[in-house]
C-alpha positions as CSV (number, residue, x, y, z in Angstrom):
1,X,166.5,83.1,145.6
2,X,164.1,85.5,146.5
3,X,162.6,87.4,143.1
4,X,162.1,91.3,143.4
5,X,158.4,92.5,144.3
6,X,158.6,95.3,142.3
7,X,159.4,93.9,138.9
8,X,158.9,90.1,139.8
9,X,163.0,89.3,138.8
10,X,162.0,90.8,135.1
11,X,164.5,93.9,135.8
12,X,162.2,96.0,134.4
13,X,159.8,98.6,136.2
14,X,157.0,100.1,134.3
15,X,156.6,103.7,134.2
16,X,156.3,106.6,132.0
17,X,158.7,109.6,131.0
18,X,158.4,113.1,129.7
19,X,160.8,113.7,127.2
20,X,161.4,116.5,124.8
21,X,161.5,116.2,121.3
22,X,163.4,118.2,118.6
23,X,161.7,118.4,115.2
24,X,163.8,120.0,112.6
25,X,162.2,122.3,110.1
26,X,161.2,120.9,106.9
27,X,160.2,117.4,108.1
28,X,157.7,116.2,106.2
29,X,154.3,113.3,106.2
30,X,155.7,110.1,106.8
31,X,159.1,110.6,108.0
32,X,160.5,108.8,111.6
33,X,162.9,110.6,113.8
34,X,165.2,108.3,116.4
35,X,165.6,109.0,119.9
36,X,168.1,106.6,121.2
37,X,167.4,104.8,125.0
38,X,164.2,106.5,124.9
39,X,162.2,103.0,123.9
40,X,161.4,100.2,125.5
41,X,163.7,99.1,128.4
42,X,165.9,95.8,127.6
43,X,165.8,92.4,128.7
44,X,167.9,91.2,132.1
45,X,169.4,94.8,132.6
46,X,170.3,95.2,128.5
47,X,170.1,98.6,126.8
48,X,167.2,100.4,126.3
49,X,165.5,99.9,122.7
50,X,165.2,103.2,120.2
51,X,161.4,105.7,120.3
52,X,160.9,106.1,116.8
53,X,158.6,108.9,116.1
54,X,156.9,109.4,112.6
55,X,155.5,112.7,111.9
56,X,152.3,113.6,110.7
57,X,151.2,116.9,108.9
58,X,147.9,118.7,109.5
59,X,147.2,120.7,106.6
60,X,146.9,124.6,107.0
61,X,143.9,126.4,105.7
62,X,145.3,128.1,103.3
63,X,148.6,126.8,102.0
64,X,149.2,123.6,100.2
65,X,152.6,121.6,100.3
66,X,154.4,120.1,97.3
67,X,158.0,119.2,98.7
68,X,159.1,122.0,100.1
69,X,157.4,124.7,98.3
70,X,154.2,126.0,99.0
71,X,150.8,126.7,96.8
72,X,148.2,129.5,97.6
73,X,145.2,129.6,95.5
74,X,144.4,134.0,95.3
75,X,140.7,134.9,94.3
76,X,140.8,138.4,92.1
77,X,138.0,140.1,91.0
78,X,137.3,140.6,87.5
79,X,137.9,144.8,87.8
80,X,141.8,143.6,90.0
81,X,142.9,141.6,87.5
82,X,142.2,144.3,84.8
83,X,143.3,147.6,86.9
84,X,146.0,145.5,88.9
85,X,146.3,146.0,92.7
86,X,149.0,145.3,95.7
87,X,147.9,143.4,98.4
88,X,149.6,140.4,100.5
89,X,149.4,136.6,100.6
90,X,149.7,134.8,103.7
91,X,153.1,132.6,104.5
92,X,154.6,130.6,106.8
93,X,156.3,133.7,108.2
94,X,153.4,136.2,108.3
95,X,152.4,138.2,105.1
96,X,154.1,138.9,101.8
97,X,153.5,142.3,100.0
98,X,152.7,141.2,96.1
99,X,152.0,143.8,93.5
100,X,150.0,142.2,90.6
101,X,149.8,144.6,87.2
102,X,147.0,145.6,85.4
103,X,145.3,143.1,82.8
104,X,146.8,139.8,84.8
105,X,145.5,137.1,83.5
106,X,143.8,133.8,85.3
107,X,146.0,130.9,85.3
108,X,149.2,133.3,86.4
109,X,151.4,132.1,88.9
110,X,153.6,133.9,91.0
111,X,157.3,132.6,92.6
112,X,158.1,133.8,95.6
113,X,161.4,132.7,96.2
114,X,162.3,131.3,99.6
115,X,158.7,131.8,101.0
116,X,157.9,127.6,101.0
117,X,159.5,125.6,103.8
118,X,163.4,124.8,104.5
119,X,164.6,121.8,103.5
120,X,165.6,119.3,106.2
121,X,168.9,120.3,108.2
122,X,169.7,122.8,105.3
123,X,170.0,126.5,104.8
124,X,167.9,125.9,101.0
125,X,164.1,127.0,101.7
126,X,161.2,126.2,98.6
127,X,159.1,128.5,96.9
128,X,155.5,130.3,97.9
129,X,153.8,129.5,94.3
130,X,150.9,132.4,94.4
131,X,148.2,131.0,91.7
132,X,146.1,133.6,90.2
133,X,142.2,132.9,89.8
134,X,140.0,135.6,88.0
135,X,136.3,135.4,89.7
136,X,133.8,136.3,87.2
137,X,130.4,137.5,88.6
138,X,127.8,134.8,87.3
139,X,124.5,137.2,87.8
140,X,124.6,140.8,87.1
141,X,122.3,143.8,87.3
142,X,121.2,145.5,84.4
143,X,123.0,148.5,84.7
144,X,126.0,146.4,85.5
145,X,125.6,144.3,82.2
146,X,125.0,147.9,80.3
147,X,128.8,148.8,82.2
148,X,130.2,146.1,80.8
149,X,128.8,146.2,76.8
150,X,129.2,149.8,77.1
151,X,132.3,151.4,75.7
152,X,134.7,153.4,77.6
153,X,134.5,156.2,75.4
154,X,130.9,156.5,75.6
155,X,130.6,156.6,79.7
């Protein structure tokens, strides 16, 4: 019997395909994905094996993951936190309008619901947690020290 050229009577060819691959919101570091037929071809004409595909995050400059909500880290000034201000906080969607009242203290933190990420082939989406830091100048001028010890009264 005279054995195949191509595949020397293995059955199998080597070669490489193009596929696409779906990736449903919310997946997460670490978790596989199964594309069946799409591994390796079987032995003596059997079926094609399964691709698994295991997903890797990069993380995004800003915004930190914890499940499926989300954690931004906002830098106030000293006169914001005390005078309050509205600004807006980056998501996965764009921007978000936050309005942050006068004499907000460091350590706040802000829920906005259904800003995180969905969860995995659900309609239930996490949280955009916005965590308030106060930055205090370290080196002032003198008339900026004589601002601050001055009272308001006496400006």
């Amino acid at each position: 019997m005279n054995k195949c050229k191509t595949c020397h009577g293995s059955g199998v060819m080597n070669g490489e395909e193009v596929i696409n691959i779906n990736i449903p919101a919310g997946v997460a570091e670490g978790m596989q994905l199964n594309m069946s037929g799409k591994g390796n071809a079987g032995e003596r004409g059997g079926y094609p094996g399964d691709l698994l595909i295991v997903i890797e995050e990069h993380e995004h400059p800003e915004l930190k993951r914890d499940g499926n909500n989300l954690h931004y880290d906002l830098y106030i000034n000293f006169a914001d936190a005390a005078l309050g201000l509205s600004l807006e906080v980056p998501t996965i969607d764009g921007k978000a309008k936050i309005k942050l009242d006068a004499g907000t203290q460091p350590g706040k933190v802000l829920r906005l619901k259904g800003k995180g990420l969905p969860q995995v082939n659900s309609h239930h989406k996490g949280d955009l947690l916005v965590n308030i830091n106060v930055w205090t100048p370290q080196n002032l001028s003198s008339e900026e020290k004589k601002d601050f010890r001055t009272p308001p009264r006496q400006r």
